[in-house]
C-alpha positions in Angstrom: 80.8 33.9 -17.7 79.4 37.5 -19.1 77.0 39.2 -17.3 75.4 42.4 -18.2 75.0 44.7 -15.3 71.5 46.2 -15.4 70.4 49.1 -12.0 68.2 50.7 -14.3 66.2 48.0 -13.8 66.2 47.9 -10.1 66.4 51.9 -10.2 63.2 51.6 -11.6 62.0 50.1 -8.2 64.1 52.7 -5.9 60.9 53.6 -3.8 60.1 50.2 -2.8 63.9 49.7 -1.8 63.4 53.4 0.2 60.4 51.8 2.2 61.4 48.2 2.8 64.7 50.4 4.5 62.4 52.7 6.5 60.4 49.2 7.7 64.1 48.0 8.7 65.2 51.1 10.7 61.5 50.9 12.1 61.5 48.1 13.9 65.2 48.2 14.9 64.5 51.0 16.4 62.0 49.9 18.5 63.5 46.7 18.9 66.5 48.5 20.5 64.4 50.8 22.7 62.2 47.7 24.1 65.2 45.9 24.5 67.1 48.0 26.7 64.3 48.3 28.9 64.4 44.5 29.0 67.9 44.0 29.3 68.2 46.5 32.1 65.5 44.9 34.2 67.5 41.1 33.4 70.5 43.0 34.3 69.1 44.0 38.0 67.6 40.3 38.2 70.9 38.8 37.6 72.7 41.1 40.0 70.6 40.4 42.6 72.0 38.3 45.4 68.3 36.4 45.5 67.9 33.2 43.8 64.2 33.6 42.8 65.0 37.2 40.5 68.6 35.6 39.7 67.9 32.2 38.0 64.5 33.2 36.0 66.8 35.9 34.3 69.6 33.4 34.0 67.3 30.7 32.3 65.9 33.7 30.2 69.4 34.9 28.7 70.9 31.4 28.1 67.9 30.4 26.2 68.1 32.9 23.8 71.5 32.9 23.3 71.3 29.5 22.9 68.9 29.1 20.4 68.5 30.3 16.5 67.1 34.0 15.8 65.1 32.5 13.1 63.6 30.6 15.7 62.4 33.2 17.4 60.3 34.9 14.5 58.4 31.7 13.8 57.5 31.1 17.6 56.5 34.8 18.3 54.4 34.8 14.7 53.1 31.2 14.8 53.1 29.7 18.3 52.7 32.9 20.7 48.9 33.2 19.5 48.2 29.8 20.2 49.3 31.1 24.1 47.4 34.3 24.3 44.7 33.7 22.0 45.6 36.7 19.5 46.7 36.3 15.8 50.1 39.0 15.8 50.9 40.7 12.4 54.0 40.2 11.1 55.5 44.0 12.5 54.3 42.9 16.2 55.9 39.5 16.0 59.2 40.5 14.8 59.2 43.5 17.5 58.8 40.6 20.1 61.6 38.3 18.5 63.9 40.7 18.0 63.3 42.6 21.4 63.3 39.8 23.3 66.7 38.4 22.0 68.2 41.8 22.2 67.0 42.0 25.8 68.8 39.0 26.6 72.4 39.9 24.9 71.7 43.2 26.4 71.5 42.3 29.6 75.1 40.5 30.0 76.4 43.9 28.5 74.5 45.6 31.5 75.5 43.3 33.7 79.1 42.9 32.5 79.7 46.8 32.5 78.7 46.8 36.3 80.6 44.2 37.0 83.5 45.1 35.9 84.5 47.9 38.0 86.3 47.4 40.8 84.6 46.1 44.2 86.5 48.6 46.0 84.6 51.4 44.1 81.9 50.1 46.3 83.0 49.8 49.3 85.0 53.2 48.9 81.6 55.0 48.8 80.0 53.6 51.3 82.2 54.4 53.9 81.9 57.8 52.8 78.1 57.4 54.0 76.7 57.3 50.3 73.4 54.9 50.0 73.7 52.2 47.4 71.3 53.9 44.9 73.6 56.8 45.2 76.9 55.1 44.9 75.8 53.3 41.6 74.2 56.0 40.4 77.0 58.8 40.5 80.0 56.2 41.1 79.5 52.6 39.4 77.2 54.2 36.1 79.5 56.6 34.9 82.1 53.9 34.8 80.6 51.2 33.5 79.0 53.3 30.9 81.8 54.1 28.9 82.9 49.8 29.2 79.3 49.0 28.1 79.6 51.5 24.9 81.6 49.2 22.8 79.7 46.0 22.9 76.4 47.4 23.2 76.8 49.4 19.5 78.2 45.8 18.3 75.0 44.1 19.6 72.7 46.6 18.1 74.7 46.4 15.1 74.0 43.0 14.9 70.3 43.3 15.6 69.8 45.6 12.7 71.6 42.9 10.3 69.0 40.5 12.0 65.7 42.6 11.1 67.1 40.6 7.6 64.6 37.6 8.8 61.6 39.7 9.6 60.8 39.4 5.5 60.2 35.6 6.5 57.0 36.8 8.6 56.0 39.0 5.0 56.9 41.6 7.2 57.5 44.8 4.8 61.1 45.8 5.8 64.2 45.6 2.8 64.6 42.2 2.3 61.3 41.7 1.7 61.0 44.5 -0.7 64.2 43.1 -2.4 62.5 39.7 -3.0 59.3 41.9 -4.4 61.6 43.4 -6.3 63.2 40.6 -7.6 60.5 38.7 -8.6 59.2 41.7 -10.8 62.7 42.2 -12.4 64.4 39.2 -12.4 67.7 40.7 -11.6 69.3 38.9 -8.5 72.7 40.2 -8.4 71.6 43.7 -9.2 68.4 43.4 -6.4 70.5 41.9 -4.0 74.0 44.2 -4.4 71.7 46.6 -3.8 70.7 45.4 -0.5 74.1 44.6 0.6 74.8 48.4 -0.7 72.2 49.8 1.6 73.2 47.5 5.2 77.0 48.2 4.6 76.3 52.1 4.0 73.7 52.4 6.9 76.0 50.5 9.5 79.2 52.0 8.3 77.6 55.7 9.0 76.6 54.2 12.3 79.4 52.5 13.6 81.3 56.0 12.3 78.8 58.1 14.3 79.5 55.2 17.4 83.2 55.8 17.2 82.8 59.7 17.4 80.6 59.1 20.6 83.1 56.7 22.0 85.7 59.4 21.0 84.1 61.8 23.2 83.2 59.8 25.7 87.2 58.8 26.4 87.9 62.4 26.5 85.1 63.2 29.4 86.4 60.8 31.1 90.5 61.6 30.7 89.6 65.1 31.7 87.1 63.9 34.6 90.3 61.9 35.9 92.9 64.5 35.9 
């Protein structure tokens, strides 16, 4: 089969591609600032050695890990108003979806980071006197930090390929402007190369930038050790 390339076509449309990318890197943004805050506070739940902080974050986690993304965007636009008695626009509802998964996934990175040092990192600083807000802040953190680093860029990483299904809420981020798009041109494979085009050079510069970051991080913490 021939097929006759055409971008000037899409070209023509550049600006609407330019905002529907800004709209993505809008709400993944905050998505991944609301979600740390989230998944920090799950994190602290779940460490806690009492039940009634521990299982609500449990149940909270599993659920969404459990359960389709896409699923999530319809319940926060369609069935959260029917709750609180407040019609959400599309931008609010996909903030809540996609901070509220990211939260969850977020969490078990938290939690696993913390975890994952050594008990006797613990118990060596408290014989040395130090309070337990002080030996996790200057002893457990700096630690777990650097083990957190990788899968927490791979989870954000992931959320920003997710902001895809905010265009299902009419929500104005790239996919959506790529279906505008391609109902005005009628150019599929151009419209949507495009698209792919954008994600893979956006998250390729960021997982770049990540690796640099990680990079340095290592290093700190070689140098900190000797």
């Amino acid at each position: 089969m021939n097929y006759d390339w055409d971008f000037g076509a899409v070209w023509e449309y550049r600006q609407m591609f330019l905002d529907g990318a800004l709209g993505t890197l809008k709400i993944a943004a905050v998505a991944i600032f609301v979600g740390v805050i989230i998944g920090a506070l799950l994190a602290t739940m779940r460490l806690s050695m009492r039940k009634w902080l521990m299982y609500p974050a449990l149940w909270f986690t599993e659920f969404y890990r459990n359960t389709p993304p896409l699923v999530h965007f319809f319940w926060a636009f369609y069935a959260l108003p029917v709750l609180i008695g407040v019609s959400l626009d599309p931008y609010a509802a996909a903030i809540i979806a996609l901070s509220t998964q990211s939260g969850a996934f977020y969490a078990e990175v938290f939690r696993g980071g913390v975890i994952s040092v050594d008990r006797g990192q613990w118990e060596g600083a408290r014989a040395l006197g130090m309070r337990p807000m002080w030996v996790l802040r200057r002893v457990i953190l700096p630690q777990a930090t650097q083990r957190m680093l990788p899968p927490f860029l791979e989870r954000s990483f992931e959320l920003i390929k997710t902001t895809a299904l905010a265009s299902t809420l009419a929500y104005s981020d790239l996919m959506y402007q790529a279906m505008q798009v391609n109902s005005i041109t009628f150019r599929p494979l151009e419209v949507y190369t495009v698209v792919a085009g954008i994600f893979f050079v956006t998250l390729l510069t960021l997982s770049m930038l990540a690796h640099v970051v990680e990079a340095r991080l290592a290093r700190s913490s070689d140098s900190f050790a000797g």
